[in-house]
C-alpha positions as CSV (number, residue, x, y, z in Angstrom):
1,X,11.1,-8.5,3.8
2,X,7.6,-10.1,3.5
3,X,3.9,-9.5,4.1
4,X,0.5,-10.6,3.5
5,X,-1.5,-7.7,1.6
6,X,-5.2,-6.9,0.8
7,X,-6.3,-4.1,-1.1
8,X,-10.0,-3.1,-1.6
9,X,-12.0,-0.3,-3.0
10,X,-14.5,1.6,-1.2
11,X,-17.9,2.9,-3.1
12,X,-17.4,6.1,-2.1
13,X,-16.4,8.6,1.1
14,X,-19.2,7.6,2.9
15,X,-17.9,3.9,3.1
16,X,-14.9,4.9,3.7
17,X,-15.5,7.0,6.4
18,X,-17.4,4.4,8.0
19,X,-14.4,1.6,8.2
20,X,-12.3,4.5,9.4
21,X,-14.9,4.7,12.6
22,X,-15.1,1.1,12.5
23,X,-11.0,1.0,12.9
24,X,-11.1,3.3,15.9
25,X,-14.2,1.2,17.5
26,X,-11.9,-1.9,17.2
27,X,-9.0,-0.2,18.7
28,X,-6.8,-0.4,16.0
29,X,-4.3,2.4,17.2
30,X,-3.4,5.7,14.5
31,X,0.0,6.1,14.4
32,X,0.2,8.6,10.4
33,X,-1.5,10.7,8.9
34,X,0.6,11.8,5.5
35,X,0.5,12.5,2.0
36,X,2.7,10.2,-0.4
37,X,3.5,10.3,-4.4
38,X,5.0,7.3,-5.6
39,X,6.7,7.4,-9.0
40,X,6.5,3.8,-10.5
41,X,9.3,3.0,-13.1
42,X,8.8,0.2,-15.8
43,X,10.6,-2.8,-14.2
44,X,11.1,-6.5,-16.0
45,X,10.3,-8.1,-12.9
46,X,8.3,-7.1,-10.1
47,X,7.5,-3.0,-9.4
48,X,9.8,-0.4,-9.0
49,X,9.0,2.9,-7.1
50,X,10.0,6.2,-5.5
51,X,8.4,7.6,-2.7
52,X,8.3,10.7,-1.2
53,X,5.8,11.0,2.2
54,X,5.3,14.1,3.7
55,X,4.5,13.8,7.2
56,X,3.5,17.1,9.3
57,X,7.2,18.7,8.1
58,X,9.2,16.1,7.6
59,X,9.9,14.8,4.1
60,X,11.8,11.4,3.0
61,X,12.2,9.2,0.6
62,X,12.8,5.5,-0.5
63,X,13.4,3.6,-3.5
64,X,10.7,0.3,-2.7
65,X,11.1,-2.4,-5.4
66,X,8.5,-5.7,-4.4
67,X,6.9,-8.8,-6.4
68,X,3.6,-10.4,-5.9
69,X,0.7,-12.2,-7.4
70,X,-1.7,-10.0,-8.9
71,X,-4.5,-11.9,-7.0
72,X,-8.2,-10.3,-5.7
73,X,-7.6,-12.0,-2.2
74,X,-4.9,-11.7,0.1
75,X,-1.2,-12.7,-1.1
76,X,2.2,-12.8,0.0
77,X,5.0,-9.9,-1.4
78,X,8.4,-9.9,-1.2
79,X,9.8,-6.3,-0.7
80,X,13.1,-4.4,-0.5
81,X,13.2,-0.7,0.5
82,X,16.1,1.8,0.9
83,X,15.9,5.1,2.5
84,X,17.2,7.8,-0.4
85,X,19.0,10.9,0.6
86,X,19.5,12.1,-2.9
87,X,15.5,11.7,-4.3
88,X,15.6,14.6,-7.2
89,X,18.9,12.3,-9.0
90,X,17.6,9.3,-8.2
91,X,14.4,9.7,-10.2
92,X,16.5,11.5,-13.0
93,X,19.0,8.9,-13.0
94,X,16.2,5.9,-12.8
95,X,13.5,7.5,-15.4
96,X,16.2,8.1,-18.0
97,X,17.3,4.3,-17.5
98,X,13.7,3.1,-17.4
99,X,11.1,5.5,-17.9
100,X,8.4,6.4,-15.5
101,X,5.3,4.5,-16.1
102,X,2.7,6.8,-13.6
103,X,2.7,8.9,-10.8
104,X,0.3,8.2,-7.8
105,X,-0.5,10.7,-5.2
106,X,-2.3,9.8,-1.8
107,X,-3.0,10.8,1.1
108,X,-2.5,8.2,4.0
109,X,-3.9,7.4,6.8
110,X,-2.3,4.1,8.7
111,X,-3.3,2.6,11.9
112,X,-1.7,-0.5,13.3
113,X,-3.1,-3.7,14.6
114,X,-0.5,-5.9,16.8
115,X,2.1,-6.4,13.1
116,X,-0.5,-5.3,10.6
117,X,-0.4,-1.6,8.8
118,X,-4.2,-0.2,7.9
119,X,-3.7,1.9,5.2
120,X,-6.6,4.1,4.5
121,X,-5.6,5.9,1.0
122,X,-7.8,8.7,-0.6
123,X,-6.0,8.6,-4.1
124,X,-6.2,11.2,-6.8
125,X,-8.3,10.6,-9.6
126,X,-9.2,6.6,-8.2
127,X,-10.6,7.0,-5.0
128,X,-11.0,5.5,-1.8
129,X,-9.1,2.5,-0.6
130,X,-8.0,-0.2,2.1
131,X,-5.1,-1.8,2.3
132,X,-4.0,-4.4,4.9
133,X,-0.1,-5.4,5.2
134,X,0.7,-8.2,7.8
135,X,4.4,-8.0,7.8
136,X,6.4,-11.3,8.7
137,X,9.9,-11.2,10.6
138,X,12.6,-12.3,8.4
139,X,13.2,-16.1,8.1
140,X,9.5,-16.5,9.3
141,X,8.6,-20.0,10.4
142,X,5.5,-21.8,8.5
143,X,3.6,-21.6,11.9
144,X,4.8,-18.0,12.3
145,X,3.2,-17.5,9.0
146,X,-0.1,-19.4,10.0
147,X,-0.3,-16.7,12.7
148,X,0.4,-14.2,10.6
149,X,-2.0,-15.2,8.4
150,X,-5.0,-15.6,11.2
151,X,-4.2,-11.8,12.2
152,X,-4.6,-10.9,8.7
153,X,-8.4,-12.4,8.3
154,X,-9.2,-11.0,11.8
155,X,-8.5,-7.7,10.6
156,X,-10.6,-8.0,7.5
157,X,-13.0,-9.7,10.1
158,X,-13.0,-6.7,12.3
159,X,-13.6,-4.4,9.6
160,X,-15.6,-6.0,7.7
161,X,-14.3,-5.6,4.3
162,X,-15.2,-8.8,2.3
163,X,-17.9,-6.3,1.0
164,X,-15.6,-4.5,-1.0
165,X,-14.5,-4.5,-4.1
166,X,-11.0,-6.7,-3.7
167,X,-8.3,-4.9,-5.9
168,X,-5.7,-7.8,-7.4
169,X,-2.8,-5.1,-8.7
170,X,-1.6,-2.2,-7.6
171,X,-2.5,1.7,-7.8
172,X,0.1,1.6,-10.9
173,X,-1.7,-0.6,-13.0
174,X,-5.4,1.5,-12.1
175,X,-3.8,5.0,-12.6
176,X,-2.2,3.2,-16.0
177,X,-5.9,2.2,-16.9
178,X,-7.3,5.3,-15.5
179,X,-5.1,7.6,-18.2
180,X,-5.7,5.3,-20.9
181,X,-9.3,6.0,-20.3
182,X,-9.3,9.8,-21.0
């Protein structure tokens, strides 16, 4: 699978309190509220993870592997994802064969606008952040992409983040930098 992704930080919960109004105002439509903890593994090639989202009482998992550019501004990432019955093993099994590099726990708050996910994140120990995934259908054409792409910057448009902070890697690497700085 493939999307476009933005990530930026917010200065504080003020700010980010603000783009959450701002979301509703544009009628970008809530559909979760939930808390995740992603378990990154050391991968050659890309990023390797386990989730686990808990959403009201419902709790699943999937193994999500993905590559991208590690870019401030908007990029394309390739992604795989498996739902994963057997979570508890699975990390045994994968952190024994690769080690666990960091744990990051959020809480998520995603609303939807036409094929893009708004991921407001509150994450422990890092902050406040906005993410913006444009997902593409399979086999996407290049003018399927263009308007892919157009969504994607009227999102950012609507919300008004070019303000913020643009992030270029992933909470891994700033929980990794994060710990090193203790």
């Amino acid at each position: 699978m493939k999307n476009i992704e933005y990530k930026a930080a917010c200065l504080d919960a003020a700010q980010f309190q603000t783009l959450l109004c701002l979301a509703q105002e544009a009628g970008l439509q809530k559909i979760h509220d939930m808390r995740q903890t992603d378990t990154y593994f050391h991968a050659e090639r890309g990023r390797l993870k386990l989730r686990t989202i808990v959403e009201q009482r419902t709790i699943k998992h999937e193994l999500i592997g993905y590559q991208r550019a590690d870019r401030a501004e908007s990029r394309f990432s390739e992604y795989f994802y498996c739902p994963v019955q057997e979570a508890e093993g699975l990390k045994q099994t994968l952190a024994a064969a690769l080690t666990v590099d960091v744990v990051v726990e959020k809480q998520r708050i995603v609303y939807m606008y036409h094929t893009t996910r708004v991921h407001f994140d509150t994450v422990e120990h890092l902050g406040y952040f906005v993410e913006l995934e444009t997902v593409l259908q399979d086999g996407a054409s290049q003018s399927e992409e263009q308007l892919a792409q157009r969504e994607h910057l009227e999102v950012i448009r609507l919300l008004d983040i070019t303000a913020l902070r643009p992030i270029s890697g992933s909470y891994r690497e700033l929980m990794l930098q994060f710990q090193k700085n203790l």
